[in-house]
C-alpha positions, 0 to 999 in steps of 0.5 A: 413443448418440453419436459418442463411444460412449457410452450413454445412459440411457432412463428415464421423464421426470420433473418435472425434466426438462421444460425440457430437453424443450421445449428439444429440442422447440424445436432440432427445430423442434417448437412448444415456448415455449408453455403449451400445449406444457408442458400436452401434457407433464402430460397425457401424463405423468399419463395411464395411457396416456400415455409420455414417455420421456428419454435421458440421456447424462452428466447431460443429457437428448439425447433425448426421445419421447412416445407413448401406447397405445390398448389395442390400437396404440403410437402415437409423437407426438413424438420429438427426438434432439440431432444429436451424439447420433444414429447 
């Protein structure tokens, strides 16, 4: 998942892994430094069918996507990659 062609771990987020989404959120330019921000997280988290999802590349989250399922469609709300780790 990188220029240095290493590959990255893609796991379910984790409590751990909040502040390095919001900072993702936030270099992509996404509204990220706010409660309500951190509330979308729990909630789509806590939801049966809600997703977030992390890649991880040496110990670091690089990347992150949220999304949920209606039954019938997926639906991706949020999606931010670092740039070094892109291809």
């Amino acid at each position: 998942m990188t220029a240095h062609g290493g590959e990255a771990e893609v796991r379910a987020a984790t409590d751990a892994d909040i502040d390095p989404i919001l900072a993702l959120w936030g270099q992509a330019g996404m509204p990220a430094d706010t409660d309500e921000a951190r509330d979308d997280l729990a909630r789509t988290r806590a939801h049966d069918t809600g997703l977030v999802l992390v890649a991880e590349l040496d110990e670091r989250v690089v990347g992150t996507v949220t999304g949920s399922w209606d039954g019938r469609r997926g639906w991706i709300m949020r999606l931010a990659v670092e740039p070094p780790a892109r291809r």
